[in-house]
N, C-alpha and C positions, 0 to 999 in steps of 0.2 A: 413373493419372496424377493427379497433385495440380491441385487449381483453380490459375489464374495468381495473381499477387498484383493487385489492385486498382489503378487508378490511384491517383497520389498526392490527384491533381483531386478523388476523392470522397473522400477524409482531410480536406481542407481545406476542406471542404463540411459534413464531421462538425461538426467544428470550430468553424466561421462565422469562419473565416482564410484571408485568401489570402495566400500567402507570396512576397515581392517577390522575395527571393533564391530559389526551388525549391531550388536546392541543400542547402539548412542542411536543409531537411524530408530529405532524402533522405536524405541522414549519421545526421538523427535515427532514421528508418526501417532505417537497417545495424546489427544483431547483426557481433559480432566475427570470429562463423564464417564471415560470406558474405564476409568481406574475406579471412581466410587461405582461403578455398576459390577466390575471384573475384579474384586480384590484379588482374587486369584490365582489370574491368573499371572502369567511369564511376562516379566518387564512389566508389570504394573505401577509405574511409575509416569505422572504425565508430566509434556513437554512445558513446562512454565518456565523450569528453573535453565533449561537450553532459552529458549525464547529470551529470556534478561539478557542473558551472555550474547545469545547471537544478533539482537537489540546495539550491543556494545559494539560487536567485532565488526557490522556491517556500518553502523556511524564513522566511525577510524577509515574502514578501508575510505566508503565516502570521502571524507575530510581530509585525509591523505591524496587523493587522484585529484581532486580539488586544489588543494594547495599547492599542487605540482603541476599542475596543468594551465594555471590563472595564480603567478606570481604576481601580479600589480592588485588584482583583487582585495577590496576591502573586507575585514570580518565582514563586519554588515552583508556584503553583497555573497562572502563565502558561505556567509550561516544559513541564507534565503536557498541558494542551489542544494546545500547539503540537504535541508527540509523539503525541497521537492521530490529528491531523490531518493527520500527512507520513509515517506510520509506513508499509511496505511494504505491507500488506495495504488502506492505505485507495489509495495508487496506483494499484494494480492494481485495484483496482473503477472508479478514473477511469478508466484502460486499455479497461477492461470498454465501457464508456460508450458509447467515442468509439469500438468494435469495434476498437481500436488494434493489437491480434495481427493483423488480415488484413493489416495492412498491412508487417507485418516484413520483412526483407528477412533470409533465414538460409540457413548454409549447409546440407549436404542430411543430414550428420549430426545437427545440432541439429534441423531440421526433425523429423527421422524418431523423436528423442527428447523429443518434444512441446515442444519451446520454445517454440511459439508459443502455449500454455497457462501455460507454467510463471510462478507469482505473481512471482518476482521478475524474473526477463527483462520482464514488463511494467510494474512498478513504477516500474525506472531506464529504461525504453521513453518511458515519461510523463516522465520526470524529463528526457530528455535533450529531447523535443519543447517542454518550459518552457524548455529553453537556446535552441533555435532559434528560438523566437516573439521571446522575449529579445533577441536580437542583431540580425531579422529586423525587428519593429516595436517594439520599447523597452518599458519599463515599464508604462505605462499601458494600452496591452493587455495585457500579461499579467498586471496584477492584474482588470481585464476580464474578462478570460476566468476566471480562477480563481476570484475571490469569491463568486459564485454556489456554486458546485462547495463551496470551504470554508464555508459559510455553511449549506447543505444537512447537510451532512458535521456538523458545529458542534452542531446540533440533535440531532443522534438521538445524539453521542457525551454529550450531559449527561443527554440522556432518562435512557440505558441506561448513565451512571456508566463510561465506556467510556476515560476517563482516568484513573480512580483506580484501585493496584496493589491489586486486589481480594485478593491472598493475602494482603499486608502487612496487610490492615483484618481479613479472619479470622483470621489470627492474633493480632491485638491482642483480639477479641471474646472468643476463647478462654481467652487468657489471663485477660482480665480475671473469667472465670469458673470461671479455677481449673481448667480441662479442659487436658487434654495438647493437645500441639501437632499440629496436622492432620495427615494422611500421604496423598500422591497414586500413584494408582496408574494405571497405562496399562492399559487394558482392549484394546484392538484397533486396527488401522489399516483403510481401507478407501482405494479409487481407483488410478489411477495412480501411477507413480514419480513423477511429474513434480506432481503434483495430489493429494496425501495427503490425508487426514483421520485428525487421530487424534480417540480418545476416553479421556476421562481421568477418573475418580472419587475425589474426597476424602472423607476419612472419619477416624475417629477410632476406633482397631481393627477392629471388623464392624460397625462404622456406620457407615454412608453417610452422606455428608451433602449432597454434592451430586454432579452428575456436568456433565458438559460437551463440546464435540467442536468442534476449531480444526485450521486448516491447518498447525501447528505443536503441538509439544507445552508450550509456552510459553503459547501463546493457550488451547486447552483447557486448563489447568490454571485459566488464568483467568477463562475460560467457568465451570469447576467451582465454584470459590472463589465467584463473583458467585450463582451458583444455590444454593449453602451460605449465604451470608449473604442472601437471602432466603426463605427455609427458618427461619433465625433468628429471621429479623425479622416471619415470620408467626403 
């Protein structure tokens, strides 16, 4: 038998929100399965149309603490941070956060196919809970609540150069030294269906030069590429 789902009451507690309407949280807490599975029942309605909205409100707050925090900054170099910082994989560690999976509401086939792990169901999960805050207590809570969270987030993505397209930069090094262009290869996956990890190694024929391991094989490549160009640069 599966645990119950949680009150809402301690979501909102995660949180440090208490939500005037209940309902907006509840909509934000429905995956789309428990509505085709639960016609219905009560709030039968799932979080998609929060998730656009909350998509929208959290890009702005971004782009706004951005533009006011790095006045000499270039688009270019604004639009690279903002992408770090709304990107899905940094969502769902919000998700993570606020233990935001116990609180899902799914139906019993997604349940049983790990949904309430899976990176993206929690990403737009967060995304749709920015709608409901949104609409619930207005803006200034939700850049409230959020700034912290981007701010935190902000820091470790410049540490670890975590918005610049690290394969574009090895390949520019490369060339600029006259070596053939890098080649990545996928060495293995490991985890669930639902919660991958691959592992990826670039290299330049039988030479390695870096290797890496992301929930994507997008992000391991550039886990690889960022561990290649420090390998370069030591």
């Amino acid at each position: 038998m599966k645990a119950p789902i949680p009150a809402q009451s301690e979501f909102e507690k995660l949180l440090g929100i208490q939500f005037r309407q209940p309902q907006l949280l509840t909509i934000a807490l429905t995956h789309s399965s428990f509505v085709n599975e639960y016609e219905g029942a009560d709030e039968a309605r799932d979080n998609e149309r929060l998730e656009f909205l909350g998509d929208a409100v959290l890009g702005l707050v971004a782009a706004n603490l951005l533009f006011q925090r790095y006045p000499h900054l270039a688009e270019g170099s604004l639009t690279q941070l903002r992408s770090a910082l709304v990107k899905q994989e940094s969502l769902a560690n919000f998700a993570d956060r606020f233990q935001l999976g116990r609180f899902l509401r799914f139906g019993v086939g997604e349940e049983r196919s790990g949904g309430r792990e899976r990176r993206s169901t929690l990403g737009g999960a967060f995304e749709a809970v920015i709608g409901a805050i949104y609409l619930d207590r207005g803006m200034a809570v939700v850049e409230k609540f959020l700034t912290p969270l981007l701010l935190e987030l902000l820091d470790e993505v410049l540490d670890k150069s975590l918005h610049l397209d690290a394969r574009s930069e090895l390949q520019e090094r490369l060339q600029a030294r006259q070596q053939p262009s890098p080649t990545y290869r996928l060495q293995g996956t490991s985890g669930p269906e639902h919660d991958k990890r691959f592992s990826i190694e670039v290299g330049i024929g039988d030479t390695v030069l870096g290797s890496g391991v992301g929930k994507s094989k997008r992000a391991a490549a550039q886990a690889a590429a960022r561990n290649a160009l420090l390998q370069i640069d030591s």
